[in-house]
C-alpha positions as semicolon CSV with decimal commas, in nm:
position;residue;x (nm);y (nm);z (nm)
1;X;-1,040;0,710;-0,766
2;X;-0,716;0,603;-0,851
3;X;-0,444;0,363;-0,595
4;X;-0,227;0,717;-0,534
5;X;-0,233;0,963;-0,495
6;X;-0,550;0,977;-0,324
7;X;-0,825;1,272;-0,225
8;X;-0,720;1,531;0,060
9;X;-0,968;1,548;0,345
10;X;-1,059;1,962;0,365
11;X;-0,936;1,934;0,728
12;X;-0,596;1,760;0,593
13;X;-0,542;2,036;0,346
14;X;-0,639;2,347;0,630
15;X;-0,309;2,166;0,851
16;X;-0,065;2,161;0,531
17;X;-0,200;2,527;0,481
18;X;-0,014;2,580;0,833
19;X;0,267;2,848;0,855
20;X;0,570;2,654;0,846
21;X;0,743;2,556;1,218
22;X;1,106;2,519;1,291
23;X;1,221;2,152;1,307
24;X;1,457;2,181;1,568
25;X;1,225;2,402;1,782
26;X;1,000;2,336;2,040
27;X;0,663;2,382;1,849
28;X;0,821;2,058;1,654
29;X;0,804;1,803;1,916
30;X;0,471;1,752;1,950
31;X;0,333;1,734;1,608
32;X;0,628;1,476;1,597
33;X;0,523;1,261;1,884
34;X;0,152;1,266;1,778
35;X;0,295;1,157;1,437
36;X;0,481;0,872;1,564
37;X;0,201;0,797;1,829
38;X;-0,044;0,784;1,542
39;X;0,155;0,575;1,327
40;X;0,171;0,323;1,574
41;X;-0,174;0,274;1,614
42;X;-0,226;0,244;1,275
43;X;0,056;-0,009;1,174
44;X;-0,069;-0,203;1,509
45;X;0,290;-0,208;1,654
46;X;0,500;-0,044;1,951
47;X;0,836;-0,074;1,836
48;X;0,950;0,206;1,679
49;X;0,809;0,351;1,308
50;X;1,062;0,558;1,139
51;X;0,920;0,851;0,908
52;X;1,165;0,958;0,641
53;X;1,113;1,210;0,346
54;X;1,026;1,040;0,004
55;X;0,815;0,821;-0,156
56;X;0,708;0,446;-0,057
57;X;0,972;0,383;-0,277
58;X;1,253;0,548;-0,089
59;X;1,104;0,324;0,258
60;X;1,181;0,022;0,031
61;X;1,494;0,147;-0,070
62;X;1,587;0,236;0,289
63;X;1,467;-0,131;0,413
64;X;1,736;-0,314;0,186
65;X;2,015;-0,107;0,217
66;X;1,935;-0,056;0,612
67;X;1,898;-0,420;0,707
68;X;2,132;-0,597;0,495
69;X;2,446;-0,653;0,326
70;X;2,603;-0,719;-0,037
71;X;2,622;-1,100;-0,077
72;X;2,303;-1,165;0,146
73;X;2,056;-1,393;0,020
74;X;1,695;-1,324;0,025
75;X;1,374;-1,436;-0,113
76;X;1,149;-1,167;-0,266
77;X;0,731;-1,269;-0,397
78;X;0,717;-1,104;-0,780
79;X;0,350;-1,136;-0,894
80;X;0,351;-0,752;-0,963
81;X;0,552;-0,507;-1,050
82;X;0,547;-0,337;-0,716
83;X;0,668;-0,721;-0,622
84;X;0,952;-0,724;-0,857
85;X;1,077;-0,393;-0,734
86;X;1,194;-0,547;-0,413
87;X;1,410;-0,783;-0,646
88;X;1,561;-0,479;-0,855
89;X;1,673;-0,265;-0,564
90;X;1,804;-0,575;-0,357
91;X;2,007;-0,631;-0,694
92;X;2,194;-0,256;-0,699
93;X;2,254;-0,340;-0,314
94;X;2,445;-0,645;-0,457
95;X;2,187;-0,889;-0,277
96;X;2,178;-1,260;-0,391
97;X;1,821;-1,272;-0,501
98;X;1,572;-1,567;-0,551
99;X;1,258;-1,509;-0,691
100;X;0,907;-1,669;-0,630
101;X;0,666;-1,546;-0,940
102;X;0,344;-1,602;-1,011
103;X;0,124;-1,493;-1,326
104;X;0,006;-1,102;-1,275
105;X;-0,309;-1,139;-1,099
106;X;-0,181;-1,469;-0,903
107;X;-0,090;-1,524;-0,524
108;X;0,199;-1,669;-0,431
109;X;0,127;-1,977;-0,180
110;X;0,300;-1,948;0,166
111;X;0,393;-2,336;0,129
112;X;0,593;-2,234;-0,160
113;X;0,785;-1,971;0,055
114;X;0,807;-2,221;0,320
115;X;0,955;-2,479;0,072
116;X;1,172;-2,210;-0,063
117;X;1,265;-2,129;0,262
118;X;1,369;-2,489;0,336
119;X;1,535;-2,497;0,052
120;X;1,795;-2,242;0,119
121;X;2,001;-2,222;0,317
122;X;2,131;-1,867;0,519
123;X;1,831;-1,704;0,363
124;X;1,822;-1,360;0,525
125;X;1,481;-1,237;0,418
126;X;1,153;-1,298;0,269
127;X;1,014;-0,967;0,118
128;X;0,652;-0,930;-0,020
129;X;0,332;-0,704;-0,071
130;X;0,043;-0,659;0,143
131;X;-0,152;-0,524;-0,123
132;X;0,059;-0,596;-0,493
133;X;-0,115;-0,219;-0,645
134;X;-0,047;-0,322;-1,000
135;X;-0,314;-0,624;-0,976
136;X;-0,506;-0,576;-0,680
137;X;-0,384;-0,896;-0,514
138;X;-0,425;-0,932;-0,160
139;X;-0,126;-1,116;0,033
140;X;-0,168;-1,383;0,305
141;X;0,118;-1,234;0,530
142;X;-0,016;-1,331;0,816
143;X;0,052;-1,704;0,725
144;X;0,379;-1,560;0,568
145;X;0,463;-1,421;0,931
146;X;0,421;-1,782;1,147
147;X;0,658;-1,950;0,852
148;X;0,906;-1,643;0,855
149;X;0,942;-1,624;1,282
150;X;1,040;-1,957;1,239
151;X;1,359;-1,938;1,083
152;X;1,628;-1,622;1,123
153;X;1,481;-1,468;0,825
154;X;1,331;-1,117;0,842
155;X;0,948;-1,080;0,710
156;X;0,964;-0,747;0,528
157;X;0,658;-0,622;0,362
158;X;0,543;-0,308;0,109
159;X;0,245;-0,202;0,267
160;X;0,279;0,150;0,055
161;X;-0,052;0,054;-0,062
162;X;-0,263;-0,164;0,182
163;X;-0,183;0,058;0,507
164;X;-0,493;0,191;0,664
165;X;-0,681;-0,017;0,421
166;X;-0,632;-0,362;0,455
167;X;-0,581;-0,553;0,756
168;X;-0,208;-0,523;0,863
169;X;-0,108;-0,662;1,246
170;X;0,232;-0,572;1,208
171;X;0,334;-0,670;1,539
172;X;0,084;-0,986;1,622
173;X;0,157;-1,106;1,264
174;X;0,573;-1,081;1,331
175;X;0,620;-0,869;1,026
176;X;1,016;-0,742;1,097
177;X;0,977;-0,465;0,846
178;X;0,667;-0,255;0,707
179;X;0,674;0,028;0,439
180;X;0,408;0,241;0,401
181;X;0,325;0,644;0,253
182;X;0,132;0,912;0,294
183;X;0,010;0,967;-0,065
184;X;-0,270;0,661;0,006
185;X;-0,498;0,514;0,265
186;X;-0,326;0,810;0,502
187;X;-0,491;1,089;0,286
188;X;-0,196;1,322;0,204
189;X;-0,024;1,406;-0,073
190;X;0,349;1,188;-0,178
191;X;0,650;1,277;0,016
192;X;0,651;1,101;0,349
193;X;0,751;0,727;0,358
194;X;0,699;0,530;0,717
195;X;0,923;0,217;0,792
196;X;0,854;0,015;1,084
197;X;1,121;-0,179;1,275
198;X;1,132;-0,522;1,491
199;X;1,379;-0,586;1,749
200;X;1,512;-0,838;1,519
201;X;1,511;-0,581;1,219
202;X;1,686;-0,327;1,469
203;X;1,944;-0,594;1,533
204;X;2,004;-0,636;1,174
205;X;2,016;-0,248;1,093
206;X;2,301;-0,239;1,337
207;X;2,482;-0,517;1,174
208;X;2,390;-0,371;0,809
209;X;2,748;-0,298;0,585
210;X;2,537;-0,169;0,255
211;X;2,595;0,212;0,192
212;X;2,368;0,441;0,280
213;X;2,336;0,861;0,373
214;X;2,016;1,012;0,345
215;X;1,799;0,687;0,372
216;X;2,052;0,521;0,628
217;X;1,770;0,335;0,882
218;X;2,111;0,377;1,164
219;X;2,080;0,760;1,161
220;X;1,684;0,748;1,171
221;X;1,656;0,474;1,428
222;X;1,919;0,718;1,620
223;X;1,697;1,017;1,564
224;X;1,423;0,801;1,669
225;X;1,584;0,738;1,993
226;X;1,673;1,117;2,041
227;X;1,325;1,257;1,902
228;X;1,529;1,436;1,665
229;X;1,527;1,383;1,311
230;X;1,929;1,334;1,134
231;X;1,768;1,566;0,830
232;X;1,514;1,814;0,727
233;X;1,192;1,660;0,796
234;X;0,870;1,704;0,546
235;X;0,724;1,974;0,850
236;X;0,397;2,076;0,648
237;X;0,311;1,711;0,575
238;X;0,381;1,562;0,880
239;X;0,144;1,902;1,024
240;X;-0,139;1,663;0,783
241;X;0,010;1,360;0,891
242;X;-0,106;1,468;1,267
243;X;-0,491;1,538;1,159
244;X;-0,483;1,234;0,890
245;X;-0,407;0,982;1,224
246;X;-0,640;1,112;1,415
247;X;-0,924;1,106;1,122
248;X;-0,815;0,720;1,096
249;X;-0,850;0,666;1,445
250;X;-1,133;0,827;1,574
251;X;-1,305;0,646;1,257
252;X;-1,159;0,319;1,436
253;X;-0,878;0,133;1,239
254;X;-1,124;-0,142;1,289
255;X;-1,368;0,087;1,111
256;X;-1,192;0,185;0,881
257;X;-1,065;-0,163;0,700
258;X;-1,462;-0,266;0,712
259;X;-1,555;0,079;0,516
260;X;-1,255;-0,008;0,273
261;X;-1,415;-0,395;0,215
262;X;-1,721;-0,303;0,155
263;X;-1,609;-0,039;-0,061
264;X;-1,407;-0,326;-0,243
265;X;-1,690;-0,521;-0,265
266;X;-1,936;-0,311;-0,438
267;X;-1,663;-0,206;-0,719
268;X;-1,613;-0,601;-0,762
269;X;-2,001;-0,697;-0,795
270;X;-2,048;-0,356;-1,028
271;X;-1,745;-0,483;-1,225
272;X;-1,915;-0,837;-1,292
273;X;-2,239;-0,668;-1,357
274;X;-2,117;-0,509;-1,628
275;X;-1,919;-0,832;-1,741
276;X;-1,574;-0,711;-1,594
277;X;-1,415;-0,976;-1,367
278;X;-1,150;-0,885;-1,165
279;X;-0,835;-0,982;-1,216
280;X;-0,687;-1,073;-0,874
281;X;-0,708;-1,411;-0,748
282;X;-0,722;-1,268;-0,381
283;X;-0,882;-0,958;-0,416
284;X;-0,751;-0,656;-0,204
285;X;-0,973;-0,376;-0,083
286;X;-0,680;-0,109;-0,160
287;X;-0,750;-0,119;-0,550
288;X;-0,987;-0,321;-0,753
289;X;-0,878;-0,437;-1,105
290;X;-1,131;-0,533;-1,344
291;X;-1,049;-0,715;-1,703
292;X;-1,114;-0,591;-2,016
293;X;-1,275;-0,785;-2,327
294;X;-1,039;-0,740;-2,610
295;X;-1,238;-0,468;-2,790
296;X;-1,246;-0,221;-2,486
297;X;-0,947;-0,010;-2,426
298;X;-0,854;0,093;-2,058
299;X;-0,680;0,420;-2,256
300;X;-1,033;0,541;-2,398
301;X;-1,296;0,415;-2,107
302;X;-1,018;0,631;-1,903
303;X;-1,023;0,925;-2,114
304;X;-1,400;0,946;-2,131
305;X;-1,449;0,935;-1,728
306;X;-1,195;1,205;-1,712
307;X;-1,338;1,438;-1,987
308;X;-1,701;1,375;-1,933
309;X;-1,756;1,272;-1,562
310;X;-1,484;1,438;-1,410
311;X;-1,311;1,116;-1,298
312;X;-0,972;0,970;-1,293
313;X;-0,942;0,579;-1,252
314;X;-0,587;0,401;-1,317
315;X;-0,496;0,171;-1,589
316;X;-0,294;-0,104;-1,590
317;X;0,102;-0,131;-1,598
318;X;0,323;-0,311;-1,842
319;X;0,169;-0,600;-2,056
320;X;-0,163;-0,478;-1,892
321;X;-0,143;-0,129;-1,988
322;X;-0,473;-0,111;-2,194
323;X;-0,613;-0,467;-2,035
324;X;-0,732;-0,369;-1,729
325;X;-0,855;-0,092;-1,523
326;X;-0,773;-0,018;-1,185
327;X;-1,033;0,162;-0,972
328;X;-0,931;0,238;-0,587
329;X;-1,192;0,323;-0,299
330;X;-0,898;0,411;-0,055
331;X;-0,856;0,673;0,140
332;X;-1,082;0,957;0,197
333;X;-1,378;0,803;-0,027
334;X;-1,747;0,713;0,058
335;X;-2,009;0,491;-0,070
336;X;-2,151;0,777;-0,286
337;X;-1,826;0,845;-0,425
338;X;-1,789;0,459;-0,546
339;X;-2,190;0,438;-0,652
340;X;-2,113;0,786;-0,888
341;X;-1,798;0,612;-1,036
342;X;-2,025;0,339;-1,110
343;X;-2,227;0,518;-1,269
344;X;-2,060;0,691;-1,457
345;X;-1,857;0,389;-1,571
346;X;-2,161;0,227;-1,672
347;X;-2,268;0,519;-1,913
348;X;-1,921;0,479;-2,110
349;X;-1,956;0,107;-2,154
350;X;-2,310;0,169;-2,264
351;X;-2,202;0,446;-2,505
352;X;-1,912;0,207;-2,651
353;X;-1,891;-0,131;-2,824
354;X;-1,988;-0,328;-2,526
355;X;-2,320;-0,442;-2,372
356;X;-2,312;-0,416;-1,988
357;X;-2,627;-0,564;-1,933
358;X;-2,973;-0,397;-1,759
359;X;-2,913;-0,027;-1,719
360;X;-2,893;0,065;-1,385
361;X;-2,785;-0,284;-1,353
362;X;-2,432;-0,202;-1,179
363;X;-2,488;0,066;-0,945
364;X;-2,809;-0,162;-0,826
365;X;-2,525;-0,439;-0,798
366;X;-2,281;-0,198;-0,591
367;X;-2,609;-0,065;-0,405
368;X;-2,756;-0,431;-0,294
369;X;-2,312;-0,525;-0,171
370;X;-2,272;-0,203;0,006
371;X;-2,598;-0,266;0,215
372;X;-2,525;-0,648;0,283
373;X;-2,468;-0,745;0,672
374;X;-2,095;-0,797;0,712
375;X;-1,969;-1,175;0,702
């Protein structure tokens, strides 16, 4: 249950288990095209979606060096760390970046990009996080599009952890460019990275003058175009990748972001029944961080579920390390999965200096939100 990775489907892992196929053969093509014909459908776009061989990491590497160039000025959204990482790899580029932050746990308003945007002049970009994973923020970037298609700015967003989970209209919200991975809400295990591309974004790849080989956007959009990937591709996952899409889709994407809310949901009211608010401001259905009272550890209540129940939940990062924990419903989870992490949550608390309240109280909690009517 933690924000990444996340739990194989059985039918994933049988189509990794596949004998390996020849990337420049025939057998190739189609698993490609139902990759890229998935992808679409599930980043709600028909411009092209460029799958590359790393982490979410190496999409948001590939972004900044692929659309830009040293000197450019752009305006990254740092409530997070996963926020702040746009900011450090813009820097090695030799980007001129400006920084919007907010406390951990914060949104950053879109009238503040919008001001910021005003502000400066020749900006080239505003970058930000569907889902920031370290807090469990949820990002208007639908607002963030309609200010960004306004100006000649690109709208790039990390969606590494909000894709097939929360809402993301990549196209009818004008985002230019959108990471995501395969290690999350697509149910496989790291080593794919997706990066969606605009006409606008296309136009600015072609223009790009950073440095770039292996991650160069150019050669991918080209093998894009030709159906034939510059490199090696990850074969075996993108074999998963095929059955992963169609899981997703027959589910209905539409589906599929209401099962992830309402999964959200009942971790949130559990949380407060056991007096652990969560820490996001806007609360994402991707991952759910709850506080901690100062006399609870995330680094023991963590160690417990693991040894005891069999569970792994996150903890927090940085300055939150041991002040928060970070439970995720994403993916390839159910209701029963969420109602036994409850559970079992409940039983540590109970069994440690803290008083949760009622037993039973939180999983009836989680129960009574996972059966309310939708809003």
């Amino acid at each position: 249950m933690t924000p990444g990775p996340t739990n194989i489907p059985p039918a994933v892992r049988r189509a990794l288990a596949r004998p390996a196929i020849h990337h420049r053969s025939e057998a190739f093509s189609p698993v490609l095209d139902q990759c890229i014909a998935g992808l679409r459908g599930v980043f709600r776009t028909n411009e092209p979606v460029l799958i590359l061989a790393g982490s979410g990491t190496a999409g948001m590497d590939a972004s900044i060096a692929g659309a830009f160039s040293p000197g450019e000025k752009i305006i990254t959204l740092e409530a997070g760390k996963f926020g702040r990482r746009w900011g450090e790899i813009a820097r090695v580029y030799g980007l001129e970046v400006i920084s919007l932050e907010a406390p951990w746990g914060r949104e950053i308003q879109p009238a503040e990009v919008e001001f910021t945007l005003a502000k400066n002049a020749g900006v080239k970009a505003v970058l930000a996080t569907l889902c920031e994973t370290s807090t469990g923020v949820l990002t208007d970037v639908a607002a963030l599009g309609e200010i960004v298609a306004e100006t000649d700015a690109l709208l790039v967003v990390d969606a590494v952890s909000g894709l097939a989970v929360d809402r993301l209209e990549t196209e009818a919200w004008r985002v230019d460019i959108a990471v995501g991975a395969s290690q999350k809400g697509l149910m496989l295990p790291p080593g794919l990275a997706f990066v969606s591309l605009s006409e606008k974004a296309r136009d600015r790849v072609a223009a790009s003058r950073c440095p770039s080989y292996y991650l160069s956007l150019r050669r991918a959009l080209e093998g894009f175009e030709a159906r034939r990937p510059p490199f090696t591709p990850a074969v075996s996952l993108m074999q998963g990748l095929t059955v992963a899409l169609d899981m997703i889709l027959a589910e209905g994407l539409e589906n599929v972001w209401e099962r992830h809310r309402r999964l959200a949901g009942a971790l949130r009211a559990a949380g407060e029944a056991l007096g652990l608010q969560p820490l996001a401001s806007v609360p994402a259905s991707a991952v759910t961080a709850l506080s901690l009272p100062d006399r609870l550890a995330a680094s023991r209540i963590i160690d417990v579920l693991r040894r005891e129940h069999g569970l792994v939940i996150a903890n927090g990062q940085e300055h939150l390390r041991d002040r928060i924990i970070r439970i995720a419903a994403m993916g390839w989870v159910k209701a029963g999965d969420v109602l036994r992490t409850v559970e079992a949550l409940e039983d540590v608390l109970s069994r440690s200096d803290w008083t949760p309240g009622p037993p039973g109280g939180a999983v009836a909690a989680a129960r009574e939100a996972l059966a309310a009517r939708p809003s």
